[in-house]
C-alpha positions as CSV (number, residue, x, y, z in Angstrom):
1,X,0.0,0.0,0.0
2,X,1.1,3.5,-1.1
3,X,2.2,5.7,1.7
4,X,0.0,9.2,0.9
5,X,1.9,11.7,3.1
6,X,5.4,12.8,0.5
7,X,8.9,12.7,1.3
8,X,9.6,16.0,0.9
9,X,13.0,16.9,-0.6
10,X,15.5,20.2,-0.8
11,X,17.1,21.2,-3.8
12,X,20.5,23.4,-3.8
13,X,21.3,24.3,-6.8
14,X,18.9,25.2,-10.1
15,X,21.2,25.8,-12.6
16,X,21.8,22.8,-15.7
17,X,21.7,19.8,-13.4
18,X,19.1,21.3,-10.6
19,X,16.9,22.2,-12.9
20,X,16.4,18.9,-14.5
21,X,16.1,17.7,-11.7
22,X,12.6,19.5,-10.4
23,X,11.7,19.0,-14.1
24,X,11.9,15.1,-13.9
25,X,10.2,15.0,-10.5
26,X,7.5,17.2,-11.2
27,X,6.8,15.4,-14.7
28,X,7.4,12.1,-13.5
29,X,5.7,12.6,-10.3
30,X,3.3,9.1,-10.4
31,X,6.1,6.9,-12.0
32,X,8.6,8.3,-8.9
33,X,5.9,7.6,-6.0
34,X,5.1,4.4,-7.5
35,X,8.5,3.3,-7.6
36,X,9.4,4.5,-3.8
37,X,5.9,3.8,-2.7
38,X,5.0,7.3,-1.5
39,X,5.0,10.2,-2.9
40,X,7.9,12.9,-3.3
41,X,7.1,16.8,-3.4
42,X,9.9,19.4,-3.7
43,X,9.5,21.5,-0.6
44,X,12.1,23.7,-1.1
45,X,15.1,25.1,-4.2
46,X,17.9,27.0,-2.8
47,X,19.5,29.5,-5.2
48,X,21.7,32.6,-5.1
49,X,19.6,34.6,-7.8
50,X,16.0,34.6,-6.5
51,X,14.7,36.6,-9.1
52,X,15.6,34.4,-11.9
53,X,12.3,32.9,-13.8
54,X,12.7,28.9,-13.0
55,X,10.2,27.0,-15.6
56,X,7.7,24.4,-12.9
57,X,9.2,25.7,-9.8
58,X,6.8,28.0,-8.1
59,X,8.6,31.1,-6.5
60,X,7.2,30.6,-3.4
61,X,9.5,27.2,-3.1
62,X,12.9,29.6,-4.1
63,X,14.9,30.7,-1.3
64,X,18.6,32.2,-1.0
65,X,18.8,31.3,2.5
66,X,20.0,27.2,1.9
67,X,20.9,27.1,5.5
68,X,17.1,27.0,6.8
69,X,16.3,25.4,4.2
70,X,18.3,22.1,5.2
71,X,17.6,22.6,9.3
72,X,13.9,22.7,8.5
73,X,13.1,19.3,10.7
74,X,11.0,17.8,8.2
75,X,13.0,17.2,5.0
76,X,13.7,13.9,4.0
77,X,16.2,14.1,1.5
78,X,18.6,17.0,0.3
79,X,19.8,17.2,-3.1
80,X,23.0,18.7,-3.1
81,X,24.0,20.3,-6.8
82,X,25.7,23.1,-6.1
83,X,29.2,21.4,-6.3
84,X,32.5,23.0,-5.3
85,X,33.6,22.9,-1.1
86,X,32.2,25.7,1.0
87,X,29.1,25.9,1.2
88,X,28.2,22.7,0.1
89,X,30.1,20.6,3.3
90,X,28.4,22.9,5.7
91,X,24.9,22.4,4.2
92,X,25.3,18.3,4.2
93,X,26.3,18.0,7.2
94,X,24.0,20.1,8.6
95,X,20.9,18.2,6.7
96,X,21.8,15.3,8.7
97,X,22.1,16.6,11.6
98,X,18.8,17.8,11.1
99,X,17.4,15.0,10.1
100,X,17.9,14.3,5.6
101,X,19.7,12.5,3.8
102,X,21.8,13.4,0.9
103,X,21.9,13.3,-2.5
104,X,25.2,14.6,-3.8
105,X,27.0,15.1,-7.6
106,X,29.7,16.9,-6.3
107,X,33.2,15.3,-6.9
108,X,35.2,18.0,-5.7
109,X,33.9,17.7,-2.0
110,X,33.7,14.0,-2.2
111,X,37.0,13.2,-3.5
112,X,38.5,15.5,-0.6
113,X,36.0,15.0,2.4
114,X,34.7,12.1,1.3
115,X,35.6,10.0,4.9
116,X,34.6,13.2,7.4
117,X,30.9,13.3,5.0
118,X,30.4,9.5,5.4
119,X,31.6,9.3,9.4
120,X,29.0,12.4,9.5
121,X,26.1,10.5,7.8
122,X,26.7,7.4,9.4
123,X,27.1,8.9,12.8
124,X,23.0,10.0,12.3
125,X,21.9,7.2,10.5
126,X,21.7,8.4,7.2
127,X,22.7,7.6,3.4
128,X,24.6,10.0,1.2
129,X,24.4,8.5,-2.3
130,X,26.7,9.9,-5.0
131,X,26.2,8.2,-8.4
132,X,25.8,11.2,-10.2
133,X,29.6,12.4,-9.1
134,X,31.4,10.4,-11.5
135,X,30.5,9.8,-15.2
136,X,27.1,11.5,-15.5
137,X,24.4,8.6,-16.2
138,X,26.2,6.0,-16.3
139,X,25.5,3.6,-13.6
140,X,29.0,3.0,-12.3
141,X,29.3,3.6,-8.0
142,X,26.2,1.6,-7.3
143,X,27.6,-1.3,-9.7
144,X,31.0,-1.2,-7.7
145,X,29.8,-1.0,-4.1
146,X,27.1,-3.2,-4.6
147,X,26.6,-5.7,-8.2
148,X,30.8,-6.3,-7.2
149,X,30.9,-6.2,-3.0
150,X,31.6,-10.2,-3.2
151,X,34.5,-9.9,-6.0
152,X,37.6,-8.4,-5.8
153,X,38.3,-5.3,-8.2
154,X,41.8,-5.0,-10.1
155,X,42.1,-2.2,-12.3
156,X,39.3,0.8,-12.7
157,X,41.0,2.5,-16.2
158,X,38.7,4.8,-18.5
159,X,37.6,8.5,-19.7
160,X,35.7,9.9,-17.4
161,X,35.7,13.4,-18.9
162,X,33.5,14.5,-21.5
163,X,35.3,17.7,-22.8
164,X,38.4,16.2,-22.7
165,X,37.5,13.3,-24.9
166,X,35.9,15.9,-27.1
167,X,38.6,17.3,-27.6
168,X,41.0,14.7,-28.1
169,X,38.3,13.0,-30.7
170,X,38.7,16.5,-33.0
171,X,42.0,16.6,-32.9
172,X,42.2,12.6,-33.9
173,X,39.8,12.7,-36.4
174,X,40.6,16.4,-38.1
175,X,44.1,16.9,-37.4
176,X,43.3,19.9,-35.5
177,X,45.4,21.6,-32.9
178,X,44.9,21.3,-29.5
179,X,43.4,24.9,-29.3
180,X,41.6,25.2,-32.5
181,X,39.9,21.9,-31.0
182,X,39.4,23.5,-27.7
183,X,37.4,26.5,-29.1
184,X,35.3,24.2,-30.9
185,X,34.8,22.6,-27.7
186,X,33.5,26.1,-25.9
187,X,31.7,26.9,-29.0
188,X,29.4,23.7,-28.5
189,X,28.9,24.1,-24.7
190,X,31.2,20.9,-24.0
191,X,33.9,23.0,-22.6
192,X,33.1,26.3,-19.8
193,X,34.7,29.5,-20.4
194,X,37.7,28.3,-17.8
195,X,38.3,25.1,-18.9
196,X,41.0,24.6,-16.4
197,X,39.7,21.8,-14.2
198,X,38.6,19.6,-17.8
199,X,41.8,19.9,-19.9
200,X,44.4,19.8,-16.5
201,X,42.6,16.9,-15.3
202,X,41.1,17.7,-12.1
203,X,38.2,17.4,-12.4
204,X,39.2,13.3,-13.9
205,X,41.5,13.2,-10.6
206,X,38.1,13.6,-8.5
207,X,36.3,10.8,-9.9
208,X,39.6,8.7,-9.7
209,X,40.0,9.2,-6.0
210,X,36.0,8.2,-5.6
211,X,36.5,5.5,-8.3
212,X,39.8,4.1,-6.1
213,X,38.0,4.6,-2.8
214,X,35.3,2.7,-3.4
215,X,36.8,0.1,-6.2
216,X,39.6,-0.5,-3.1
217,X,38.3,-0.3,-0.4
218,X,40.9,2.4,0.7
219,X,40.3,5.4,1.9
220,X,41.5,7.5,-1.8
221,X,42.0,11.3,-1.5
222,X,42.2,14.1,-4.0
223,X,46.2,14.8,-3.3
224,X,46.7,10.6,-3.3
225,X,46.5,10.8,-7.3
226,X,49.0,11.2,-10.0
227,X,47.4,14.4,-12.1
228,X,48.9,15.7,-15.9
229,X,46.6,17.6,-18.0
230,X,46.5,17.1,-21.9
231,X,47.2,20.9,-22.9
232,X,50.7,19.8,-24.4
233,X,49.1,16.7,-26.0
234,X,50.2,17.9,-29.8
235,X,48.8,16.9,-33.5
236,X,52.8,15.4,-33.8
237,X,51.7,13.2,-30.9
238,X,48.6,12.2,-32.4
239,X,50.8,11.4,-35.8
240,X,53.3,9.5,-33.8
241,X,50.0,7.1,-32.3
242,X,48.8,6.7,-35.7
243,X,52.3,5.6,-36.9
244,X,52.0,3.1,-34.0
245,X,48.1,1.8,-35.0
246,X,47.2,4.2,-31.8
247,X,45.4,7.2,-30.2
248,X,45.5,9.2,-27.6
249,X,42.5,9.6,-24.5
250,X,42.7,11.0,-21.1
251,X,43.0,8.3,-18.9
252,X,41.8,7.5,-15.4
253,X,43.4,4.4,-13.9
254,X,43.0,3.1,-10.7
255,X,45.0,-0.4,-10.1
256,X,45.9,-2.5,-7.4
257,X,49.6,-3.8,-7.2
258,X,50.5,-7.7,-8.3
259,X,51.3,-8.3,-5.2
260,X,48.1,-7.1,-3.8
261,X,49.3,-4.7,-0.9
262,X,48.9,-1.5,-2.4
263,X,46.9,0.8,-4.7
264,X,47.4,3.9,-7.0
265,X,45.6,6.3,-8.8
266,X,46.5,8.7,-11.6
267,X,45.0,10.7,-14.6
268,X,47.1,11.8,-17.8
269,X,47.2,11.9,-21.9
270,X,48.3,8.0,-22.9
271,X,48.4,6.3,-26.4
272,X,46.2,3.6,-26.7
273,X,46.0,0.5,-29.4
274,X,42.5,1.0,-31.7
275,X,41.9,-2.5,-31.2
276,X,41.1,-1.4,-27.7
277,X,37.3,-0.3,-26.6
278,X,38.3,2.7,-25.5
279,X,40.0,4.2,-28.6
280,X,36.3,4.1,-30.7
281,X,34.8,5.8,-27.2
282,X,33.9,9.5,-29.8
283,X,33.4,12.8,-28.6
284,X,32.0,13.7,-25.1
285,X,31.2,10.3,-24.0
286,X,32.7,8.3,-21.0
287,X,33.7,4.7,-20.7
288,X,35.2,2.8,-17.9
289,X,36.4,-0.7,-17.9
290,X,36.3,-2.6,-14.8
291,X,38.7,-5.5,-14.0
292,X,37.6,-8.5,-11.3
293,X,38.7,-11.6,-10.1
294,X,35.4,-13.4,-10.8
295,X,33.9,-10.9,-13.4
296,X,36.4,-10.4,-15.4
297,X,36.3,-7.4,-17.7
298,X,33.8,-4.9,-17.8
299,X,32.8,-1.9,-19.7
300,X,30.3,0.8,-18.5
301,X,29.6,2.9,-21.6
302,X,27.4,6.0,-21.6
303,X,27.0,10.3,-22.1
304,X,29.1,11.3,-19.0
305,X,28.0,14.9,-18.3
306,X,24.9,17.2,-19.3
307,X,22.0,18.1,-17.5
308,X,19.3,15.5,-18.2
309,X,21.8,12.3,-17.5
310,X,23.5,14.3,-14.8
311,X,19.9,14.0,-13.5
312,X,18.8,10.4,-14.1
313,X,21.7,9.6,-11.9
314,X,20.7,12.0,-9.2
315,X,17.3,10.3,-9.5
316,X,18.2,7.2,-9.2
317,X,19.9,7.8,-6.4
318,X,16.8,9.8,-4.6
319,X,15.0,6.8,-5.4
320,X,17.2,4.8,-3.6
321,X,17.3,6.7,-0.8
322,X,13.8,7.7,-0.2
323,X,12.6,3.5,0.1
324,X,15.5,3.2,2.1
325,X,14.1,6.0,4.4
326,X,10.3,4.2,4.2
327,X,11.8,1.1,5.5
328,X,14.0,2.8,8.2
329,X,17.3,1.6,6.4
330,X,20.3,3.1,5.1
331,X,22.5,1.6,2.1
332,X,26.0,1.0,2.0
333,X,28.4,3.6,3.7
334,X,32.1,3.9,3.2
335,X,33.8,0.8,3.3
336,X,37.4,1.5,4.0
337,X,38.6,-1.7,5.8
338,X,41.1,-2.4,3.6
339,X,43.0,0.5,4.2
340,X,45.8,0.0,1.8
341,X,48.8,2.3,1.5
342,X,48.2,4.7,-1.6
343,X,52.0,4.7,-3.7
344,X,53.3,7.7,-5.9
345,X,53.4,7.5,-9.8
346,X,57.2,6.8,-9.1
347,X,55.9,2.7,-8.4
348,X,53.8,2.4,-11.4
349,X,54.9,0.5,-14.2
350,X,53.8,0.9,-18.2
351,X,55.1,1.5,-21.4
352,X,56.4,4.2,-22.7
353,X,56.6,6.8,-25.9
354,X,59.5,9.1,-26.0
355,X,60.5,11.0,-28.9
356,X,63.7,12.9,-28.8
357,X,65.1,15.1,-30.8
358,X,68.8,14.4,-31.8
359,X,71.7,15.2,-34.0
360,X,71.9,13.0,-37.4
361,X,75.3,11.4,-37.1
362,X,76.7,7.8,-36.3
363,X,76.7,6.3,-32.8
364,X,73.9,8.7,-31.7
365,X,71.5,5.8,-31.5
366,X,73.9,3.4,-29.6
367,X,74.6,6.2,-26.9
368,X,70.8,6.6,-26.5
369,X,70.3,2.5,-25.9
370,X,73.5,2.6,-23.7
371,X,71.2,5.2,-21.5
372,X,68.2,2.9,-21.4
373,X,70.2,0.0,-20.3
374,X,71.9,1.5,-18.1
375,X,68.5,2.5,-16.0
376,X,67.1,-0.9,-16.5
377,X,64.6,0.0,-19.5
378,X,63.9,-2.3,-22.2
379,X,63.6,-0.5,-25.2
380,X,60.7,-2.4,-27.2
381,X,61.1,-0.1,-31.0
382,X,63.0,2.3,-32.5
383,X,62.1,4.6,-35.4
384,X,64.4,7.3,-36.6
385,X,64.1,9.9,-39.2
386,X,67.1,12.3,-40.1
387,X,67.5,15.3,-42.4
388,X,69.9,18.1,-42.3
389,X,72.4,17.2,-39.7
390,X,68.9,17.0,-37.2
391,X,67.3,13.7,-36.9
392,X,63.9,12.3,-34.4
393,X,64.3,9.6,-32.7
394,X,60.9,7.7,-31.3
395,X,61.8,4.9,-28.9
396,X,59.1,3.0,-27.7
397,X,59.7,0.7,-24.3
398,X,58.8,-2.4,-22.6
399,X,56.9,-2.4,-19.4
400,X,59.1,0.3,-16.5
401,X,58.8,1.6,-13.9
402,X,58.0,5.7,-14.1
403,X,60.8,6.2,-11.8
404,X,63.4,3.8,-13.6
405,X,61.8,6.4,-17.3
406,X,62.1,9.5,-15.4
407,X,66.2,8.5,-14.4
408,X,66.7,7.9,-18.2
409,X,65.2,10.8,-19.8
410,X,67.2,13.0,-17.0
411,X,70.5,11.0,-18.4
412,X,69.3,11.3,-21.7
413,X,69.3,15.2,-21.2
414,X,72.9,15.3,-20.7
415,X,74.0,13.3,-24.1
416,X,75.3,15.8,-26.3
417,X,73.7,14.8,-28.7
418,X,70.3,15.0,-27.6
419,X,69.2,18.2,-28.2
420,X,65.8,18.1,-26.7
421,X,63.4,15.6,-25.7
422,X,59.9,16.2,-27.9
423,X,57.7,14.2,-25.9
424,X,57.1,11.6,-23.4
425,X,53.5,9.9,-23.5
426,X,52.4,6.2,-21.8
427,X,51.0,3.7,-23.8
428,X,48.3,1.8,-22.0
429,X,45.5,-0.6,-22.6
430,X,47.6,-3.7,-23.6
């Protein structure tokens, strides 16, 4: 039988995401309460510009004062879409100490207070779901905490950045430069006016430390993962992949060691093989493989950003949470027991592109393998191309060690004749 009094919810935050979401609960209404078994009514959207005309949300429901709005006493569940830190920690942890859950999309916060919000929520007895945090509305936090809680998860590797990919795709595909592509990008609404947070990979190093966290069972912070942004990613790199039956994304990857007793988390540019999934992932879509003991591979594939599957992730979530508050339950919290030690990018081992620019005379090539041997790198190929007393050199190596690459291309800096090194990319997925 249907429960006729509502859960009444908070929204902070109308802008793309926000506003989808009062959209989807106002013209889904029946669907919703029939799902939960009781109806939901918005009691309540918080906003900074009051005066702004909100299509479906009557004014008297707008307030600027998202403080009261959370200690109210009788709201059931806040949605929290206003990302960034401040105000947003202060407002959910106030909402449960008044009495709400949460409903959250904001990576930032999570991926930095991500222990201190679930200690808060489970020290009241309530949920803070999070699905819409990481890649939009693909299902891909509830999978891992839940679908996998009785395997054990390897590797988390995939593009979890929309604009980025964009990007990337245009300059694969046209031969574009990395800024003619990027205004294309802002031209289309894929990219904001400061793209900084997209293209430097922060915003990818948020979901990573969620994606680790939870994958892990490891407490994963912002500052625990390896960050490089793709602004120096260059149509000569792009050329070089091709030349190698290869292309270029903006990884995530999130692995646990061979020998099981540590973790690590990172986010940069990497060359990877077409055959792989991944490389046929076009324009501002996200993918993310998932490796298991017992499941093997698999690949979550989906729009990663936007308002309307922004949305279907928060609802799915309020769903969640609202029969969980009916029954008098609460989902999975943090789960953090494993508590394994988070290494630098210094332990990680993969392939690697280098492309150095050297002078185009006899022995140069022998002095460069002497280097790599020396540092205990395996060099895999060799490609050189010489004109004019100048030559490039690509060397392409066997799995190392970033710490055992970075020793050789400091070496490599002193040669002589080595008169710059071009590039330096991974090469993953194999």
């Amino acid at each position: 039988m249907m429960r006729t009094r509502p859960l009444k919810v908070a929204l902070l935050g109308c802008g793309v995401v926000g506003s989808e979401v009062a959209r989807i609960m106002t013209t889904h209404a029946d669907d919703l309460a029939a799902r939960i078994g009781a109806p939901v009514e918005l009691a309540g959207v918080a906003v900074r510009r009051p005066s702004k005309v909100r299509e479906g949300i009557p004014q008297g429901l707008v307030t600027t004062d998202a403080t009261a709005l959370v200690k109210r006493g009788d709201i059931d569940v806040v949605v929290e879409v206003i990302g960034g830190i401040e105000p947003a920690r202060s407002l959910i942890t106030t909402a449960f100490e008044h009495g709400a859950s949460v409903v959250s999309a904001n990576k930032a916060l999570l991926a930095q207070d991500g222990a201190a919000l679930h200690a808060a929520a489970d020290q009241h007895g309530k949920d803070l779901y999070y699905e819409a945090a990481v890649a939009g509305a693909i299902p891909l936090i509830r999978p891992l905490r839940e679908s996998l809680a009785g395997d054990k998860v390897n590797r988390v590797l995939g593009i979890v950045n929309g604009t980025t990919n964009f990007i990337l795709d245009k300059m694969d595909s046209t031969g574009a430069g990395y800024q003619e592509a990027l205004d294309e990008a802002t031209a289309l609404g894929y990219a904001e006016a400061d793209p900084t947070a997209d293209v430097e990979g922060f915003d990818a190093a948020a979901k990573a430390a969620i994606l680790a966290g939870i994958a892990f069972h490891t407490r994963v912070r912002l500052d625990d993962v390896y960050r490089e942004g793709m602004t120096e990613v260059t149509a000569a790199d792009f050329a070089s992949a091709k030349e190698m039956g290869c292309t270029i994304k903006l990884l995530a990857i999130c692995e646990r060691a061979e020998d099981g007793r540590s973790v690590t988390a990172r986010v940069h540019p990497a060359m990877i093989p077409l055959t792989h999934p991944l490389a046929s992932v076009r324009g501002a879509y996200n993918a993310v493989f998932v490796e298991s003991d017992a499941s093997g591979q698999l690949m979550f594939y989906g729009p990663g950003a936007g308002g309307a599957p922004t949305a279907s992730a928060v609802l799915g979530d309020l769903v969640a949470v609202c029969r969980n508050r009916l029954s008098g339950t609460t989902g999975p919290g943090e789960s953090a027991y494993a508590a394994l030690p988070v290494e630098g990018m210094g332990e990680v081992v993969t392939r690697y592109h280098i492309s150095l620019d050297v002078a185009d005379k006899p022995g140069v090539l022998a002095q460069v393998a002497t280097v790599f041997a020396e540092h205990g790198v395996s060099i895999d190929t060799v490609r050189q191309q010489g004109k004019d007393g100048e030559a490039s050199l690509v060397v392409v190596t066997h799995r190392a060690s970033d710490a055992a690459l970075g020793g050789t291309v400091e070496a490599l800096r002193k040669l002589d004749t080595v008169r710059g090194v071009a590039s330096i990319m991974r090469v993953e997925g194999e």
